[in-house]
mmCIF file of the C-alpha atoms, coordinates in Angstrom:
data_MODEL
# 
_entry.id   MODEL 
# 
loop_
_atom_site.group_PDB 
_atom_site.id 
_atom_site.type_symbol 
_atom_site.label_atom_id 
_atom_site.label_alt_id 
_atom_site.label_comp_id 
_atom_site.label_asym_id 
_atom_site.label_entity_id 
_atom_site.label_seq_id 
_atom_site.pdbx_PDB_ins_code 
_atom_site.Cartn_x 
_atom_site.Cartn_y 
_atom_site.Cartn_z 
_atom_site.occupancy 
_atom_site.B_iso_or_equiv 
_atom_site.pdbx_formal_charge 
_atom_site.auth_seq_id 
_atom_site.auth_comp_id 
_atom_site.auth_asym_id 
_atom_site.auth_atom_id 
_atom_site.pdbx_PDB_model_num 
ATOM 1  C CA . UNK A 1 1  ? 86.159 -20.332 -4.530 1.00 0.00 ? 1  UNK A CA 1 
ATOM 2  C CA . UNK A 1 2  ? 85.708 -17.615 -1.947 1.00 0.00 ? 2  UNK A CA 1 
ATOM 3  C CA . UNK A 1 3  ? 82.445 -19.078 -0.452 1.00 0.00 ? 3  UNK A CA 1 
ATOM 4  C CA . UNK A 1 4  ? 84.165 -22.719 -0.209 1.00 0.00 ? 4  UNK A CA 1 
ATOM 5  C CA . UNK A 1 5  ? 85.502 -21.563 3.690  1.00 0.00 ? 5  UNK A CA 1 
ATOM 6  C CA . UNK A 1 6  ? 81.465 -20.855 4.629  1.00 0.00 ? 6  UNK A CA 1 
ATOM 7  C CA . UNK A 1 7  ? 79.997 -23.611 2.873  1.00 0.00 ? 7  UNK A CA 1 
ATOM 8  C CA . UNK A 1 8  ? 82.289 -25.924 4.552  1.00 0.00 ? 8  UNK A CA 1 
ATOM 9  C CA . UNK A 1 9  ? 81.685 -24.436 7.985  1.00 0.00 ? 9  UNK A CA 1 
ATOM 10 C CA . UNK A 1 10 ? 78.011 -24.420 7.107  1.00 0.00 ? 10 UNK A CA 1 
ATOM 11 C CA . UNK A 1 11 ? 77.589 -27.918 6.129  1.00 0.00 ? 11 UNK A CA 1 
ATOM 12 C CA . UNK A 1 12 ? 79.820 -29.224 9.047  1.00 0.00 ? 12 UNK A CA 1 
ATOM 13 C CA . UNK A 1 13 ? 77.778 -27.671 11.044 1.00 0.00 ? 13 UNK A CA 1 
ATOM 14 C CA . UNK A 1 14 ? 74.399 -29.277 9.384  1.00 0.00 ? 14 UNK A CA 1 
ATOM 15 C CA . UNK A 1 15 ? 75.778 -32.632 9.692  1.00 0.00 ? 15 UNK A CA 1 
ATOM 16 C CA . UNK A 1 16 ? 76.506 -31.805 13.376 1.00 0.00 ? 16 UNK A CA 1 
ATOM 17 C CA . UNK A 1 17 ? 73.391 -31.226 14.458 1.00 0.00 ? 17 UNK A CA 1 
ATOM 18 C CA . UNK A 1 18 ? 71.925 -33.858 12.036 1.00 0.00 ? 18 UNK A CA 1 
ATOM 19 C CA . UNK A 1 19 ? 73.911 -36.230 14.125 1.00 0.00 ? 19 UNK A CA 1 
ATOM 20 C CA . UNK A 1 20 ? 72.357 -34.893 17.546 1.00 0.00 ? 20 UNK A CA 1 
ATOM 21 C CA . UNK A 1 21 ? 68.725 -34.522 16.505 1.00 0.00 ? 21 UNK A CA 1 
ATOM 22 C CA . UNK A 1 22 ? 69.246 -38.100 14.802 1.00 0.00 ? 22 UNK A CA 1 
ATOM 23 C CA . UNK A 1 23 ? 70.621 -39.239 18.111 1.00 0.00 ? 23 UNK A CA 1 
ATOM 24 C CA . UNK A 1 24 ? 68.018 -37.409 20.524 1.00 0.00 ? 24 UNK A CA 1 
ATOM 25 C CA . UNK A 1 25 ? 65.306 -39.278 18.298 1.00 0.00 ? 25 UNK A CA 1 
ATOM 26 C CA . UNK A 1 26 ? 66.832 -42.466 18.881 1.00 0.00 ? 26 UNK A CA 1 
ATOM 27 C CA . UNK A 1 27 ? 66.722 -42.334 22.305 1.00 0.00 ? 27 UNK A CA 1 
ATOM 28 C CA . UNK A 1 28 ? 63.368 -40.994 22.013 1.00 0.00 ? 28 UNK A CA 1 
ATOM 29 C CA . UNK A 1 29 ? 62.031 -43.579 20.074 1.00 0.00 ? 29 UNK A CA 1 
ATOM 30 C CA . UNK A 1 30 ? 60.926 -41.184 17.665 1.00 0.00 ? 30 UNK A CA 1 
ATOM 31 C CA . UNK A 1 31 ? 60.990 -40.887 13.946 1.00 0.00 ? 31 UNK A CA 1 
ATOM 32 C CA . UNK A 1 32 ? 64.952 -41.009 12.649 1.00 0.00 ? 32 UNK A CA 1 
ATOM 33 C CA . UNK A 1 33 ? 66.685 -39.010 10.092 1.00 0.00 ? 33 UNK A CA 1 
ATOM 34 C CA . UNK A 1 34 ? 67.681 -41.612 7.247  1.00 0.00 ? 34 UNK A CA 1 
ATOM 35 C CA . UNK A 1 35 ? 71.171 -43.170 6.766  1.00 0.00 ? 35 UNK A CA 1 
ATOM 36 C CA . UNK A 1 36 ? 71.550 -41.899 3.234  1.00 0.00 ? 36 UNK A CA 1 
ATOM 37 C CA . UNK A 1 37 ? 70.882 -38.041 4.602  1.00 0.00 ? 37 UNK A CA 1 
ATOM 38 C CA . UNK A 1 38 ? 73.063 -38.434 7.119  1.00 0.00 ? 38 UNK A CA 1 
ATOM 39 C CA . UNK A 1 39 ? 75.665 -39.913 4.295  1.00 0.00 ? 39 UNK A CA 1 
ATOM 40 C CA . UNK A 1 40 ? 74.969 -37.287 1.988  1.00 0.00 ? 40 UNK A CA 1 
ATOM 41 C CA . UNK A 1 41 ? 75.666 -34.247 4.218  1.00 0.00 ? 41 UNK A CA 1 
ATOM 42 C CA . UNK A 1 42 ? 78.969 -36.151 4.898  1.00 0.00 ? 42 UNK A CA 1 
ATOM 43 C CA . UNK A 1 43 ? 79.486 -36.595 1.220  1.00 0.00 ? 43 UNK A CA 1 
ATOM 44 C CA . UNK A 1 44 ? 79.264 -32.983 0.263  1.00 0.00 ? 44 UNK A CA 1 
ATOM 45 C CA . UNK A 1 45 ? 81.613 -31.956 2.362  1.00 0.00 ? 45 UNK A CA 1 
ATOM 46 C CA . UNK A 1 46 ? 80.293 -32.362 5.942  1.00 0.00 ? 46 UNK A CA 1 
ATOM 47 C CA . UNK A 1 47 ? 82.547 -35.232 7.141  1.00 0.00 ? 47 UNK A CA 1 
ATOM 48 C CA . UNK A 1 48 ? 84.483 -33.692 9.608  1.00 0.00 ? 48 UNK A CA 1 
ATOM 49 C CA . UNK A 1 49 ? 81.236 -32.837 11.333 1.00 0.00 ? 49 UNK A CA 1 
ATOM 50 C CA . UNK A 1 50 ? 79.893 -36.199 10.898 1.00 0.00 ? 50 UNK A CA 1 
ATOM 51 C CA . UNK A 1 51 ? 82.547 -37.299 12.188 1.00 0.00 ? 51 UNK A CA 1 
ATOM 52 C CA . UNK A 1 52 ? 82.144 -35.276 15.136 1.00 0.00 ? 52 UNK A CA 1 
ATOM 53 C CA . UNK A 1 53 ? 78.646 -36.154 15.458 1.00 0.00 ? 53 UNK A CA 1 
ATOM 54 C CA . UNK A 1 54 ? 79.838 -39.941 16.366 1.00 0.00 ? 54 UNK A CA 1 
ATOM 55 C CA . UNK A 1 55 ? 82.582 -39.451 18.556 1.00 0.00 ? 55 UNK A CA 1 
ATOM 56 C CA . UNK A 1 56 ? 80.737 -36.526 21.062 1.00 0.00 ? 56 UNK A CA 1 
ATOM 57 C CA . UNK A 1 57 ? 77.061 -38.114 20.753 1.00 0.00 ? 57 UNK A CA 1 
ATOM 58 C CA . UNK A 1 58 ? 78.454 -41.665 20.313 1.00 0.00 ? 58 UNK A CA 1 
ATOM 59 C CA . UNK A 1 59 ? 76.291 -42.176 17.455 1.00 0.00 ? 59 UNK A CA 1 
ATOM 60 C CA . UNK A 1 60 ? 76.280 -44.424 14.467 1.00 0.00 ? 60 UNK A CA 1 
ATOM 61 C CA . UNK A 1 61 ? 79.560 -45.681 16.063 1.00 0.00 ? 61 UNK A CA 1 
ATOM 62 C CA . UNK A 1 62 ? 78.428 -49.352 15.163 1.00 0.00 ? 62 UNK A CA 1 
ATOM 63 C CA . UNK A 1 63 ? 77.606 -49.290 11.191 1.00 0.00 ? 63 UNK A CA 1 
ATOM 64 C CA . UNK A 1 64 ? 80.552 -49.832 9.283  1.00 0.00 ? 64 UNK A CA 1 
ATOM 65 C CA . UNK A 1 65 ? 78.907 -47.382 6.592  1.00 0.00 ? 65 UNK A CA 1 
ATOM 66 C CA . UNK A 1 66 ? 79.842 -44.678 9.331  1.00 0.00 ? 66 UNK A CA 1 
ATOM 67 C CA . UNK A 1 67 ? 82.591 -45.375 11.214 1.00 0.00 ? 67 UNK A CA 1 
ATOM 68 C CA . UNK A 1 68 ? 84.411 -46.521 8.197  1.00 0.00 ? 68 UNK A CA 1 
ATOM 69 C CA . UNK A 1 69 ? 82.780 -44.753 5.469  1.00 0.00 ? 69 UNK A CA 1 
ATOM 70 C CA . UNK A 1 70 ? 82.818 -41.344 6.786  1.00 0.00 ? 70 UNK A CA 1 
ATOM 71 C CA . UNK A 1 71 ? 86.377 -41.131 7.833  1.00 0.00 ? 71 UNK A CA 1 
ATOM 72 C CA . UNK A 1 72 ? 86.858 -42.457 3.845  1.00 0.00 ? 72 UNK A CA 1 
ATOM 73 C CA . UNK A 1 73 ? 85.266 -39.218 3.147  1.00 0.00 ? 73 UNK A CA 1 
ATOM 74 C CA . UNK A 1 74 ? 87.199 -37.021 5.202  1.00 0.00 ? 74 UNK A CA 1 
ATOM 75 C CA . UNK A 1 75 ? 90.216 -38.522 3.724  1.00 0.00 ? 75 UNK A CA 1 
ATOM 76 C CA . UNK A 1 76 ? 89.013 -37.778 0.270  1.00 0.00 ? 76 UNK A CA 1 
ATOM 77 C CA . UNK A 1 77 ? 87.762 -34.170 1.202  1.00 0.00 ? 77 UNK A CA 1 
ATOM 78 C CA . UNK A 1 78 ? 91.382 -33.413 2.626  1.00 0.00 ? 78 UNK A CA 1 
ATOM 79 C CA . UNK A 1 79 ? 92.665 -34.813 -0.197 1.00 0.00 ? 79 UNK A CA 1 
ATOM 80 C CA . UNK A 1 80 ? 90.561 -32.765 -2.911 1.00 0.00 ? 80 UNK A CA 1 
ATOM 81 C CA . UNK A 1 81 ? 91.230 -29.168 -0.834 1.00 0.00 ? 81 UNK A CA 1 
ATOM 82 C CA . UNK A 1 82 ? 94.958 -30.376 -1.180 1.00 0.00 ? 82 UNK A CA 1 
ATOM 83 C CA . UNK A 1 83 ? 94.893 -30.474 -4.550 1.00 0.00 ? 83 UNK A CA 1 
ATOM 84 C CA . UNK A 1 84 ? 92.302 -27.802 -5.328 1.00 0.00 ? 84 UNK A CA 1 
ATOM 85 C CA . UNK A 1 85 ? 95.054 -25.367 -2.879 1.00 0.00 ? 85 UNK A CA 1 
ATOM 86 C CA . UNK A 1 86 ? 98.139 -26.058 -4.013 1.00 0.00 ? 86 UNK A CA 1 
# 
């Protein structure tokens, strides 16, 4: 339980700059980082940066998988640390 604070800031920062390198490809027209990566680091507890990701790089704004699934995950996440917390 101690580590939970670093993993969290460690894999919100991850999906952060997943987002950005996925972006920087796309307007490369380079290879992309897959959808279900991207999904996964949300899912295991990188939402918030995720969630970041789209709003500053304005990426993956468009697929409802993001822009509602990942905000479903936050929700979830804050949900879980509530009752892991209290």
């Amino acid at each position: 339980m101690k580590y939970l604070p670093a993993y969290l800031l460690l894999i919100n920062a991850a999906s952060l700059l997943f987002m950005y390198a996925d972006k920087r490809r796309a307007i490369k027209k380079r290879w992309r980082i897959s959808e279900a990566t991207l999904m996964t680091l949300a899912a295991i507890g990188g939402s918030l940066g995720a969630l970041a990701g789209m709003l500053l790089f304005r990426h993956k704004t468009r697929h409802p998988k993001f822009y509602i699934g990942v905000p479903a995950l936050l929700l979830l996440q804050i949900i879980l640390l509530f009752f892991v917390f209290s």
